[in-house]
ChimeraX commands (.cxc) that place a marker at each C-alpha (Angstrom):
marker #1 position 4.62,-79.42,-136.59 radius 0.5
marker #1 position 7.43,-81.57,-137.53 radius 0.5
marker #1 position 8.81,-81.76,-141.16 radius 0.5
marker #1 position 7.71,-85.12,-140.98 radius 0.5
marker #1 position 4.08,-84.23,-141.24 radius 0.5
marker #1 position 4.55,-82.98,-144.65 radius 0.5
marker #1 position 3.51,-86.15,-146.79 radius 0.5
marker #1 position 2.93,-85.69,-150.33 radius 0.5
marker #1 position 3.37,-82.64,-152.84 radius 0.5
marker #1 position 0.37,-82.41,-154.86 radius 0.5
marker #1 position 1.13,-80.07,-157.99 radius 0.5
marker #1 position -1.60,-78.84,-160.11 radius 0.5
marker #1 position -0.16,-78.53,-164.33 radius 0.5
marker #1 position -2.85,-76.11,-165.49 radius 0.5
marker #1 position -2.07,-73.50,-162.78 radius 0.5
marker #1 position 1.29,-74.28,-161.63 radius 0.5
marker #1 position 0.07,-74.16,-158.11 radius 0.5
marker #1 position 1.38,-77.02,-155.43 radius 0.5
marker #1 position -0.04,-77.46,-152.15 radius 0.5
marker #1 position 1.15,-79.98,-149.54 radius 0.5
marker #1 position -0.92,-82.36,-147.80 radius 0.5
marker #1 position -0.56,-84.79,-145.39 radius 0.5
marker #1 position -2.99,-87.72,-146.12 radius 0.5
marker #1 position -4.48,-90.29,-148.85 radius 0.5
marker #1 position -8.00,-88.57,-147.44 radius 0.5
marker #1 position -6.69,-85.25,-147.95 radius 0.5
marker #1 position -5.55,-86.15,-151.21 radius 0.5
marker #1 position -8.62,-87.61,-152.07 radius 0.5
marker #1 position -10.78,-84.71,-151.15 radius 0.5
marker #1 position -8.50,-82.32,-153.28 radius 0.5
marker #1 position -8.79,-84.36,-155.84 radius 0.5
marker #1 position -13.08,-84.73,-155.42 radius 0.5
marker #1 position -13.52,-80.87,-155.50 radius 0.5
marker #1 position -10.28,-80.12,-158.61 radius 0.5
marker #1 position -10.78,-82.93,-160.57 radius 0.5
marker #1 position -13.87,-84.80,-163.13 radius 0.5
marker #1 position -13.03,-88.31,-161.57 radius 0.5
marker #1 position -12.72,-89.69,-158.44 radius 0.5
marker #1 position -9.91,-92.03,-156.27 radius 0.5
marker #1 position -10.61,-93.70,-153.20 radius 0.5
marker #1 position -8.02,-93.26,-150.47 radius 0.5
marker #1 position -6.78,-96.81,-150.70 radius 0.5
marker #1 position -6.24,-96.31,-154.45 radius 0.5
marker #1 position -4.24,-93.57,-153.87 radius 0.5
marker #1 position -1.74,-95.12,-151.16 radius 0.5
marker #1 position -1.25,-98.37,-153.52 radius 0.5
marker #1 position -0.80,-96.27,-156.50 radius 0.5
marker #1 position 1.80,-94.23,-154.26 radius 0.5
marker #1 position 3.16,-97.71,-152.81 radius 0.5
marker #1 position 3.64,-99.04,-156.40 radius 0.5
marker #1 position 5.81,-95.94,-157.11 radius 0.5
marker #1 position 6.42,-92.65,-155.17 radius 0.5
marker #1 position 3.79,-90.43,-157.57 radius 0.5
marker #1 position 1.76,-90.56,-160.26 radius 0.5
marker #1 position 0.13,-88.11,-162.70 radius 0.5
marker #1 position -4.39,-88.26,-162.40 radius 0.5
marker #1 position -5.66,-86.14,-165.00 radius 0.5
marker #1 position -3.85,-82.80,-164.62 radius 0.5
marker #1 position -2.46,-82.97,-161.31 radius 0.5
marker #1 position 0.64,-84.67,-160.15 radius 0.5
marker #1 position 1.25,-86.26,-156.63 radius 0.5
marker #1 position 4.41,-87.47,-155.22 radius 0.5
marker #1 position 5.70,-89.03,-152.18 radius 0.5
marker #1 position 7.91,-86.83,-149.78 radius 0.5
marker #1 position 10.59,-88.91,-148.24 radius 0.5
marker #1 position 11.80,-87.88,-144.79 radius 0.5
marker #1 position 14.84,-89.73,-143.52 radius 0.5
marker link #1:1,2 radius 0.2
marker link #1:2,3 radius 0.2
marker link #1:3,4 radius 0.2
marker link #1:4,5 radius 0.2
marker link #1:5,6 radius 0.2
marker link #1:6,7 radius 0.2
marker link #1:7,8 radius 0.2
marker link #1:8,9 radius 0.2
marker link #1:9,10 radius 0.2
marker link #1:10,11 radius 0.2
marker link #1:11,12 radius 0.2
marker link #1:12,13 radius 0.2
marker link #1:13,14 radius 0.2
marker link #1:14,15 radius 0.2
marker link #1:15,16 radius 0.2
marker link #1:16,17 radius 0.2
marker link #1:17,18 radius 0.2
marker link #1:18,19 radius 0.2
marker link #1:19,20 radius 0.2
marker link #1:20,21 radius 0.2
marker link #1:21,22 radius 0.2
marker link #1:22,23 radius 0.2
marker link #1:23,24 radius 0.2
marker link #1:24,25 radius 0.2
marker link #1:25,26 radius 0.2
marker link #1:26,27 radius 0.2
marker link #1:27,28 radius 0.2
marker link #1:28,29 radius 0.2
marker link #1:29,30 radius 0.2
marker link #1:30,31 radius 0.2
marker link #1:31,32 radius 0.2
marker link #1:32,33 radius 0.2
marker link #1:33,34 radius 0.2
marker link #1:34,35 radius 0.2
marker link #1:35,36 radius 0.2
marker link #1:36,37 radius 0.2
marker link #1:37,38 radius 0.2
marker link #1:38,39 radius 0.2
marker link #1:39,40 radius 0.2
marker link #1:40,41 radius 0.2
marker link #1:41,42 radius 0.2
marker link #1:42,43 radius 0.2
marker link #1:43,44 radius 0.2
marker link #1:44,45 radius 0.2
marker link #1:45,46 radius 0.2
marker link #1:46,47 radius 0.2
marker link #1:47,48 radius 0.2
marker link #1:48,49 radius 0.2
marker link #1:49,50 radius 0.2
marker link #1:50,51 radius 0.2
marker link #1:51,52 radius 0.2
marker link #1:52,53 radius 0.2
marker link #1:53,54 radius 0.2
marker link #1:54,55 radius 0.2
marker link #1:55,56 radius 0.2
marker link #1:56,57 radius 0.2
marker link #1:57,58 radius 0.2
marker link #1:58,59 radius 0.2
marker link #1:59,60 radius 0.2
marker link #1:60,61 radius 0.2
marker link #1:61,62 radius 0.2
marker link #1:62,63 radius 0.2
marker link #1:63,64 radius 0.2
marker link #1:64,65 radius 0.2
marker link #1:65,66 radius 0.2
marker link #1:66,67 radius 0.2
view
């Protein structure tokens, strides 16, 4: 795998774990089996596109940028 397949950190505050994934499904089914709420795919890229991470309820997920 290329270093470019690493997409998006995905840090979890409560346990200080971090995982990375690398797609807005993946990141939606981590957050549909961690968290009490749920975010489509397509909510996650344009929150992602608006800015390079956000905070949804105790995790944090940010944009890796490969140049």
């Amino acid at each position: 795998m290329s270093h470019k397949d690493y997409k998006f950190l995905v840090i979890d505050t409560n346990s200080h774990d971090a995982i990375v994934l690398n797609s807005y499904k993946s990141i939606e089914d981590f957050l549909d089996a961690n968290c009490n709420h749920k975010l489509s795919h397509n909510t996650i890229r344009q929150r992602l596109l608006d800015n390079k991470y956000f905070c949804f309820e105790d995790v944090i997920i940010k944009k890796l940028i490969w140049e």
